[in-house]
PDB file of N, CA, C and O in Angstrom, chain B, residues numbered from 101:
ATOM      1  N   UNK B 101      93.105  56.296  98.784  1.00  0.00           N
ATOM      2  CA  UNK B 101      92.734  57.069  99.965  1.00  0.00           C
ATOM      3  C   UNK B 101      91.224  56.920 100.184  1.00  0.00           C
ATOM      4  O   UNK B 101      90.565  56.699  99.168  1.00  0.00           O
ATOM      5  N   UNK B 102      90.586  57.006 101.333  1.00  0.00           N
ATOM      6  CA  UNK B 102      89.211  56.745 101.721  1.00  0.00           C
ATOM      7  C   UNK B 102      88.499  57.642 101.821  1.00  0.00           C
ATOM      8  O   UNK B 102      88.606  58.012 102.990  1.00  0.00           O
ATOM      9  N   UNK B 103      87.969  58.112 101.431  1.00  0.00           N
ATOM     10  CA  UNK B 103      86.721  59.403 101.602  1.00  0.00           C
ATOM     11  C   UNK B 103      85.982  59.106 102.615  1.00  0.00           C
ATOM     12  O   UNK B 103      85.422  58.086 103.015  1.00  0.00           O
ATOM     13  N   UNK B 104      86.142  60.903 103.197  1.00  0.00           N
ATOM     14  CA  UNK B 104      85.376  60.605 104.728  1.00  0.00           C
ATOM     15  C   UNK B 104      84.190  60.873 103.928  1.00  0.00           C
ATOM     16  O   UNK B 104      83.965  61.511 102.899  1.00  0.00           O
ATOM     17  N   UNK B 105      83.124  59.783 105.193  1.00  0.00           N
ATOM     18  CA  UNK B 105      81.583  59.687 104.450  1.00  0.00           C
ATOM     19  C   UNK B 105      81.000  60.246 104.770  1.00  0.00           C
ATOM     20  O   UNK B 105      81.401  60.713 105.836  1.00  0.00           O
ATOM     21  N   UNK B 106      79.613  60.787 104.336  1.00  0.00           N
ATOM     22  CA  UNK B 106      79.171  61.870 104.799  1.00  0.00           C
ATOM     23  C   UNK B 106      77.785  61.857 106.575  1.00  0.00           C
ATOM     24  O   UNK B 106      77.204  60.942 107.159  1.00  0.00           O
ATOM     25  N   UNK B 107      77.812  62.662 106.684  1.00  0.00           N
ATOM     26  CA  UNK B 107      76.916  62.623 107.995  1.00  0.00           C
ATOM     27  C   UNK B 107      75.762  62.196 107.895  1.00  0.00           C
ATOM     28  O   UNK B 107      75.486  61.264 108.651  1.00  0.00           O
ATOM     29  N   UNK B 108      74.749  62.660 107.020  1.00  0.00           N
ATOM     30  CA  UNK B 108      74.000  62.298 106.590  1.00  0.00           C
ATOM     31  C   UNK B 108      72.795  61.603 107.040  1.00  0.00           C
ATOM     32  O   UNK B 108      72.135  61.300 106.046  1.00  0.00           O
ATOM     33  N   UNK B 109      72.251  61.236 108.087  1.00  0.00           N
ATOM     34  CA  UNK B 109      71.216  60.321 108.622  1.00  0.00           C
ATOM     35  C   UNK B 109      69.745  60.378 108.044  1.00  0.00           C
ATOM     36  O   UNK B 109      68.976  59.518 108.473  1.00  0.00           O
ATOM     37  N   UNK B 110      69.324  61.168 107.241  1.00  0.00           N
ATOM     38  CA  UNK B 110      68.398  60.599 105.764  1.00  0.00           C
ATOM     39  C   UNK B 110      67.319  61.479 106.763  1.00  0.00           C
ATOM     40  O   UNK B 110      66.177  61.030 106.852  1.00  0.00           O
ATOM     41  N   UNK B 111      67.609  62.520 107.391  1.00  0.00           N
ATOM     42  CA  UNK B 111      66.683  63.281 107.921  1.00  0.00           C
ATOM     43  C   UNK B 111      66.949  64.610 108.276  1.00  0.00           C
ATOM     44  O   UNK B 111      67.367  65.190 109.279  1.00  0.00           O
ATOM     45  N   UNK B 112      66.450  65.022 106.756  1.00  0.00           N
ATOM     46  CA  UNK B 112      66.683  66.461 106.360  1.00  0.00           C
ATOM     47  C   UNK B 112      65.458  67.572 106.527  1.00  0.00           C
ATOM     48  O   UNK B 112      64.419  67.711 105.882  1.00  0.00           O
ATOM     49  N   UNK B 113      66.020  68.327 107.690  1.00  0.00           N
ATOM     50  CA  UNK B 113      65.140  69.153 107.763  1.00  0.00           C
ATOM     51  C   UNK B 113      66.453  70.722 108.658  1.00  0.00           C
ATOM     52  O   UNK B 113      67.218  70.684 109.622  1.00  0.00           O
ATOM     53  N   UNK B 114      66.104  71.750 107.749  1.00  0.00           N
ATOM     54  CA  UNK B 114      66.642  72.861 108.463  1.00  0.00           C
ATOM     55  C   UNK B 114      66.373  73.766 109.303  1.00  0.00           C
ATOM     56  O   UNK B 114      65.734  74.766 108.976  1.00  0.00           O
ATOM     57  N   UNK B 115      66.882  73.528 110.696  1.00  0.00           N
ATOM     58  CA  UNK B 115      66.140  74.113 111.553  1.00  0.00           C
ATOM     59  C   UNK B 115      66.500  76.062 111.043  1.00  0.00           C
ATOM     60  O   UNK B 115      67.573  76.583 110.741  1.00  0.00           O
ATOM     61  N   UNK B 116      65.139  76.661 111.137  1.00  0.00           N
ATOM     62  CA  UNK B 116      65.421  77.892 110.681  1.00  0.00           C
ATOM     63  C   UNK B 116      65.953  78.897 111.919  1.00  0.00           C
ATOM     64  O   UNK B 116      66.116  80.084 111.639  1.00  0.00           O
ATOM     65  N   UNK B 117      66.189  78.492 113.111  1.00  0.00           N
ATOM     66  CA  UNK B 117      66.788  79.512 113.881  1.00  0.00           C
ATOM     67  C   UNK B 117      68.459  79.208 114.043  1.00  0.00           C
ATOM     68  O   UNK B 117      69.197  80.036 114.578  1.00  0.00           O
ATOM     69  N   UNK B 118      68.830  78.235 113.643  1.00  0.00           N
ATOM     70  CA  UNK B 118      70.250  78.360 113.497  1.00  0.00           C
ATOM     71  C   UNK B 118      70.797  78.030 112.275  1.00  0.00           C
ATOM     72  O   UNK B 118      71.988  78.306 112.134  1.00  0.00           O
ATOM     73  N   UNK B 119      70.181  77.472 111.299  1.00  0.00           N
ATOM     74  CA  UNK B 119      70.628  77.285 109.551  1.00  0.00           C
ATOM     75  C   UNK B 119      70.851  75.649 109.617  1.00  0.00           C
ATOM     76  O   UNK B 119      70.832  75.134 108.500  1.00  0.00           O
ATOM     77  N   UNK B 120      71.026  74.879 110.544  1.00  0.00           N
ATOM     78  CA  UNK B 120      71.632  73.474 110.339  1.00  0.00           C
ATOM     79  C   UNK B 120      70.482  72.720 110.349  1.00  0.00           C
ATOM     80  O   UNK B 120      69.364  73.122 110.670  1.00  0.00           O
ATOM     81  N   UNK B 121      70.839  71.432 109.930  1.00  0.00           N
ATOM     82  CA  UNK B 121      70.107  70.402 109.619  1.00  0.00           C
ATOM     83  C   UNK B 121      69.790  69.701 110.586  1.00  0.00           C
ATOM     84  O   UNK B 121      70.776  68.974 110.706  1.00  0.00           O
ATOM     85  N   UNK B 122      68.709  69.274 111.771  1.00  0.00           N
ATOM     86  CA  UNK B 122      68.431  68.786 112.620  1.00  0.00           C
ATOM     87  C   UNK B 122      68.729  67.151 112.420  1.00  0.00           C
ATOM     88  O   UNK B 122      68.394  66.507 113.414  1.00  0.00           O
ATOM     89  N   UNK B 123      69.154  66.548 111.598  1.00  0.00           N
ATOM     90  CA  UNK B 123      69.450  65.346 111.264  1.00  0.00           C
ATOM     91  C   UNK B 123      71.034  65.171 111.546  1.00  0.00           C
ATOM     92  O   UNK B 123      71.546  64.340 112.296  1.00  0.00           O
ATOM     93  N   UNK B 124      71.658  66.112 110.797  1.00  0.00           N
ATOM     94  CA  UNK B 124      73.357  65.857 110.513  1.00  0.00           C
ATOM     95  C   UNK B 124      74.259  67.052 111.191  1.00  0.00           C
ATOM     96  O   UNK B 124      75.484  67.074 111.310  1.00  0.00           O
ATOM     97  N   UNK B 125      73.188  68.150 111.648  1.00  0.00           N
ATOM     98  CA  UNK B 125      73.911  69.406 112.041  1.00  0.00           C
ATOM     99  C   UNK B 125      74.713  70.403 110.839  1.00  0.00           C
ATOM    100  O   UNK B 125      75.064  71.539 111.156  1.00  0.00           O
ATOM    101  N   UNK B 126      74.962  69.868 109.448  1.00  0.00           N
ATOM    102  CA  UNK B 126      76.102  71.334 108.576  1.00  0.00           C
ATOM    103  C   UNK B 126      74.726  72.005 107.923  1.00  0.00           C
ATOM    104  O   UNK B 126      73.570  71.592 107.832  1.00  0.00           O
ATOM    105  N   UNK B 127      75.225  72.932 107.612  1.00  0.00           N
ATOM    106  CA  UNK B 127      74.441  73.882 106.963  1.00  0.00           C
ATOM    107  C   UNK B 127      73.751  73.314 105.612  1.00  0.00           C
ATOM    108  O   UNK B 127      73.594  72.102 105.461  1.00  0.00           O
ATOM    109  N   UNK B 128      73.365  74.227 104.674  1.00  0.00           N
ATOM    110  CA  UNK B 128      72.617  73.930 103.234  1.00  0.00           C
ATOM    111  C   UNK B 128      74.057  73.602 102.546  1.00  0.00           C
ATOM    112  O   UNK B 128      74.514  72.579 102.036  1.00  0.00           O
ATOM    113  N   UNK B 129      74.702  75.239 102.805  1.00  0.00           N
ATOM    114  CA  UNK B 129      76.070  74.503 101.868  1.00  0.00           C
ATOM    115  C   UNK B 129      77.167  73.681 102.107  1.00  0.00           C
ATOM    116  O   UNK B 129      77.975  73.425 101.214  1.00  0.00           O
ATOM    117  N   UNK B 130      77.271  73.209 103.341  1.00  0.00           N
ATOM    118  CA  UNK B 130      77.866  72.221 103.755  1.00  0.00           C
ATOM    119  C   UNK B 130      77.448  70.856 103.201  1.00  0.00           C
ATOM    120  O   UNK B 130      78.101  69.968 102.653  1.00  0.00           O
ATOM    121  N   UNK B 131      76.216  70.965 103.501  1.00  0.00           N
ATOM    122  CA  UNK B 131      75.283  69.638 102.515  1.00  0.00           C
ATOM    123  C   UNK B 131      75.546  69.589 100.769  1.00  0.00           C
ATOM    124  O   UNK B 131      76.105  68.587 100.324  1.00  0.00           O
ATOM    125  N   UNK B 132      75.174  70.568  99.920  1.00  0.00           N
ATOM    126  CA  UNK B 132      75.298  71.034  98.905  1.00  0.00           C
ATOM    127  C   UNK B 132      76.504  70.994  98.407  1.00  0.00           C
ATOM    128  O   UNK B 132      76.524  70.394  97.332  1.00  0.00           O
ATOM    129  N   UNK B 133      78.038  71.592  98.929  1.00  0.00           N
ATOM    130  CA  UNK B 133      78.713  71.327  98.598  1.00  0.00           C
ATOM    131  C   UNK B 133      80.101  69.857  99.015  1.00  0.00           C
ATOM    132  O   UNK B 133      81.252  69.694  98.607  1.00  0.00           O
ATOM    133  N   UNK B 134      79.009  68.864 100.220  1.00  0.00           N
ATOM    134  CA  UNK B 134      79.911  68.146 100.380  1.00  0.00           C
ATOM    135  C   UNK B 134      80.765  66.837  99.220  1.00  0.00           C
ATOM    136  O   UNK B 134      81.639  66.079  99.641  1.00  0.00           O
ATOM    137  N   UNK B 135      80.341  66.837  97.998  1.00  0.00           N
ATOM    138  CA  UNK B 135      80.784  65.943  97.235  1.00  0.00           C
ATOM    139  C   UNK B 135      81.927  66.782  96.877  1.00  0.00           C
ATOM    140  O   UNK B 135      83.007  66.199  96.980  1.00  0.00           O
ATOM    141  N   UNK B 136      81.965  67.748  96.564  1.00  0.00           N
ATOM    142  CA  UNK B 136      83.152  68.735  96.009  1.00  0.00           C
ATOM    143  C   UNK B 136      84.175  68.954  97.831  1.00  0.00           C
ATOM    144  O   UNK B 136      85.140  69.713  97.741  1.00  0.00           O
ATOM    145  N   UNK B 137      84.054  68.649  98.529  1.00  0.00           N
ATOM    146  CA  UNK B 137      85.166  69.605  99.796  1.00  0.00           C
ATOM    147  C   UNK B 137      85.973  68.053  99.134  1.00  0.00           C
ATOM    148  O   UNK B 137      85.662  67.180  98.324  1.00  0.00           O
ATOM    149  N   UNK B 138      87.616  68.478 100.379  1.00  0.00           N
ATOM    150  CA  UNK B 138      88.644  67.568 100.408  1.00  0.00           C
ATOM    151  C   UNK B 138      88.243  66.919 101.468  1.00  0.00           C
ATOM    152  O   UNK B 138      87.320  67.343 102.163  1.00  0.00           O
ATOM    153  N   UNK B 139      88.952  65.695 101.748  1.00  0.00           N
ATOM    154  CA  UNK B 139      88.629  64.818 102.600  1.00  0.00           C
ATOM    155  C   UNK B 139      89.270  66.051 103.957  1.00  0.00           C
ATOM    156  O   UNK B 139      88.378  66.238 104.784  1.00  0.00           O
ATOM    157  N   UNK B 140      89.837  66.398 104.096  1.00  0.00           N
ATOM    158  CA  UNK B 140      90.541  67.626 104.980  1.00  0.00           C
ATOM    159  C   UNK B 140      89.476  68.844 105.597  1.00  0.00           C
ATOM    160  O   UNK B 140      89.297  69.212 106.758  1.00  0.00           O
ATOM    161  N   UNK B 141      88.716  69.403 104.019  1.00  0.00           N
ATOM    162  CA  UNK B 141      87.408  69.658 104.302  1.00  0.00           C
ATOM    163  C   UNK B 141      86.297  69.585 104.891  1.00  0.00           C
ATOM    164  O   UNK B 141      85.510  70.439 105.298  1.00  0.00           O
ATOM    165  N   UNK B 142      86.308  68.370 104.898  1.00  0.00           N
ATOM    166  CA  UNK B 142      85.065  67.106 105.323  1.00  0.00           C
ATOM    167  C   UNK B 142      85.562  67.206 106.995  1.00  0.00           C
ATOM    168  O   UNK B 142      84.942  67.905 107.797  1.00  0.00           O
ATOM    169  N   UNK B 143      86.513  66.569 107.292  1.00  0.00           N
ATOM    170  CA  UNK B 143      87.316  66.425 108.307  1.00  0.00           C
ATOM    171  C   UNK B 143      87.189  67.729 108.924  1.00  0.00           C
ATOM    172  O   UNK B 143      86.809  67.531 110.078  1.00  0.00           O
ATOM    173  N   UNK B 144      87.294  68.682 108.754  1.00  0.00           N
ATOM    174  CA  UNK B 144      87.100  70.297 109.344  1.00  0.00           C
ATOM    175  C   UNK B 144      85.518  70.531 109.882  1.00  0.00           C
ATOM    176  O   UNK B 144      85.146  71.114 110.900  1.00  0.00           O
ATOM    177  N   UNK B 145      84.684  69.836 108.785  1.00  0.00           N
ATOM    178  CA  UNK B 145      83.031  70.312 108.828  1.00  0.00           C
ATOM    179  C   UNK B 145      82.764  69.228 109.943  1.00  0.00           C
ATOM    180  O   UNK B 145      82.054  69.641 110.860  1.00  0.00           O
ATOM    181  N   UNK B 146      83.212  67.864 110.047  1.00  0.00           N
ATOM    182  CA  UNK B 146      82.393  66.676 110.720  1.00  0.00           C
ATOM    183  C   UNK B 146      83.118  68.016 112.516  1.00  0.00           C
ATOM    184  O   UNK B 146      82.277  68.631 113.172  1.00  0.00           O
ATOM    185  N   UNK B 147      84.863  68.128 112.907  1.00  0.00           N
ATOM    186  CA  UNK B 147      84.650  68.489 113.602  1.00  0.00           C
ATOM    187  C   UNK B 147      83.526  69.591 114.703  1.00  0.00           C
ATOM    188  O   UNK B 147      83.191  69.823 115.865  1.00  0.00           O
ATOM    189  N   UNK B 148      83.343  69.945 113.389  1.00  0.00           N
ATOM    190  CA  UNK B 148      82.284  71.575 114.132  1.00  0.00           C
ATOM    191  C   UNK B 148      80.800  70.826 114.827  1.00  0.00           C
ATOM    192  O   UNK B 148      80.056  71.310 115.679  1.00  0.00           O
ATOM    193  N   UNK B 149      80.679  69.305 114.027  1.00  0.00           N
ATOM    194  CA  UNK B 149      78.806  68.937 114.303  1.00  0.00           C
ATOM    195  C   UNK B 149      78.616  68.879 115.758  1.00  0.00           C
ATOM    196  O   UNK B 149      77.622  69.417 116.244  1.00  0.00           O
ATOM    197  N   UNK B 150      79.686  68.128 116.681  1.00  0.00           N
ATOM    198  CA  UNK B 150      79.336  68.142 118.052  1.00  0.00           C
ATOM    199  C   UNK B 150      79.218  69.295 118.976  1.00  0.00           C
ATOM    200  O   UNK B 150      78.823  69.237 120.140  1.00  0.00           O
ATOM    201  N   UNK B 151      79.619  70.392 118.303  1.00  0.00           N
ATOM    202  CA  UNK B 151      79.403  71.739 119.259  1.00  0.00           C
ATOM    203  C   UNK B 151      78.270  72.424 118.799  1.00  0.00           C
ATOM    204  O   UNK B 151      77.888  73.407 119.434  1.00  0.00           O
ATOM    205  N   UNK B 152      77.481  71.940 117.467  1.00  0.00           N
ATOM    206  CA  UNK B 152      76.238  72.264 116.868  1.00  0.00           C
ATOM    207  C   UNK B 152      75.390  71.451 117.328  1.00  0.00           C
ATOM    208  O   UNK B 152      74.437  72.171 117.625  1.00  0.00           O
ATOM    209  N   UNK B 153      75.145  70.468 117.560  1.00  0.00           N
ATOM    210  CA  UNK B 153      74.333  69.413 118.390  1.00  0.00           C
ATOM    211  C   UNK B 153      73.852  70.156 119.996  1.00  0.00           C
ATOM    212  O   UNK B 153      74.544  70.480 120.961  1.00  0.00           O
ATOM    213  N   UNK B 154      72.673  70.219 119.802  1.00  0.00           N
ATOM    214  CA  UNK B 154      71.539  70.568 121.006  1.00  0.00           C
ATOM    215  C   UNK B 154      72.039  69.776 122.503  1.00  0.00           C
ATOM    216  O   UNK B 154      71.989  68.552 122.627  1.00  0.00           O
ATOM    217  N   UNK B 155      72.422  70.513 123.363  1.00  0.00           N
ATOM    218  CA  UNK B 155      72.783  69.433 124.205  1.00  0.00           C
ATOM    219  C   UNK B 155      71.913  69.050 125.096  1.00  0.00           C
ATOM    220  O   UNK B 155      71.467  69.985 125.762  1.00  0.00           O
ATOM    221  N   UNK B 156      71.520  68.048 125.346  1.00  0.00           N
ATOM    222  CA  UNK B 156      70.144  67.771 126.542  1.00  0.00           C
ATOM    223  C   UNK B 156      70.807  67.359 128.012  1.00  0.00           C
ATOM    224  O   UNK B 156      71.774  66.650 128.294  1.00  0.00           O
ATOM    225  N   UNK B 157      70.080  67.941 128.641  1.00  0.00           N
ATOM    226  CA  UNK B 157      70.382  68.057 129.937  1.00  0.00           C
ATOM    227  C   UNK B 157      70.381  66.340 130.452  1.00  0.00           C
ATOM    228  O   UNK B 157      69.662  65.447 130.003  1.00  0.00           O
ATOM    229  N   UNK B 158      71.465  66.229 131.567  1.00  0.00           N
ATOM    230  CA  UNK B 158      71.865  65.192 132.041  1.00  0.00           C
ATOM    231  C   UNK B 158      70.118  65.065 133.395  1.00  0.00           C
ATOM    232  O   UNK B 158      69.434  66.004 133.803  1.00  0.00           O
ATOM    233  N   UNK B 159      69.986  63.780 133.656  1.00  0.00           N
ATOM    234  CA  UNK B 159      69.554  63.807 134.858  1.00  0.00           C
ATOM    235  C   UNK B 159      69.822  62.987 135.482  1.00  0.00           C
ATOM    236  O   UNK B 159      70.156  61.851 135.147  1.00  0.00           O
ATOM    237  N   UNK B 160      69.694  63.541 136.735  1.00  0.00           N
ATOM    238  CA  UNK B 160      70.671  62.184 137.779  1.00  0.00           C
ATOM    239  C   UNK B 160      69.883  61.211 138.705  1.00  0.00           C
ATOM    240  O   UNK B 160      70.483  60.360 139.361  1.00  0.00           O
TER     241      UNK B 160
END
Protein backbone atom coordinates (compact mmCIF):
# COMPACT_ATOMS: atom_id res chain seq x y z
CA UNK A 1 0.00 0.00 0.00
CA UNK A 2 1.37 3.64 -0.70
CA UNK A 3 1.57 6.18 1.91
CA UNK A 4 -0.01 9.36 1.29
CA UNK A 5 3.01 11.85 1.33
CA UNK A 6 3.14 14.49 3.27
CA UNK A 7 2.33 18.29 2.40
CA UNK A 8 5.12 19.60 3.42
CA UNK A 9 6.76 22.40 1.12
CA UNK A 10 10.00 22.95 3.44
CA UNK A 11 8.41 26.24 4.63
CA UNK A 12 7.59 26.17 8.08
CA UNK A 13 6.32 28.89 9.68
CA UNK A 14 3.00 29.14 12.00
CA UNK A 15 0.88 31.68 11.31
CA UNK A 16 -0.19 32.72 14.96
CA UNK A 17 -3.74 33.99 14.20
CA UNK A 18 -5.06 30.81 12.93
CA UNK A 19 -2.48 27.91 14.28
CA UNK A 20 -1.51 26.59 10.61
CA UNK A 21 1.49 26.52 8.81
CA UNK A 22 1.69 29.13 6.06
CA UNK A 23 3.67 26.64 3.91
CA UNK A 24 1.39 23.35 4.12
CA UNK A 25 -1.73 24.77 6.00
CA UNK A 26 -2.15 21.57 9.18
CA UNK A 27 -1.56 22.57 12.42
CA UNK A 28 1.68 21.79 14.90
CA UNK A 29 -0.01 18.50 15.59
CA UNK A 30 -0.98 17.63 12.38
CA UNK A 31 2.72 18.19 11.44
CA UNK A 32 4.02 16.43 14.63
CA UNK A 33 1.90 13.72 14.49
CA UNK A 34 1.84 13.00 10.72
CA UNK A 35 4.27 9.90 10.62
CA UNK A 36 1.99 8.11 13.18
CA UNK A 37 -1.88 9.03 11.38
CA UNK A 38 -3.31 6.19 8.83
CA UNK A 39 -3.08 6.75 5.36
CA UNK A 40 -7.13 7.44 5.94
CA UNK A 41 -5.88 9.97 8.46
CA UNK A 42 -3.63 11.68 6.21
CA UNK A 43 -6.37 11.53 3.58
CA UNK A 44 -8.90 13.34 6.13
CA UNK A 45 -6.08 16.15 7.09
CA UNK A 46 -4.81 16.78 3.19
CA UNK A 47 -8.83 17.23 2.62
CA UNK A 48 -9.31 20.17 5.18
CA UNK A 49 -5.82 22.23 3.53
CA UNK A 50 -7.86 23.81 0.65
CA UNK A 51 -10.52 25.43 2.83
CA UNK A 52 -7.46 26.58 5.14
CA UNK A 53 -5.61 28.17 2.28
CA UNK A 54 -5.98 32.15 2.16
CA UNK A 55 -7.97 32.78 -0.79
CA UNK A 56 -6.76 35.72 -3.04
CA UNK A 57 -9.00 37.61 -4.81
CA UNK A 58 -9.59 36.95 -8.55
CA UNK A 59 -9.01 40.00 -10.91
CA UNK A 60 -10.50 40.43 -14.07
Amino acid sequence: MTTVPSPCINWCDINPENGYCRGCYRTLTEIADWSDLTNIEKLEVCAQLPSRKPQVPQHN
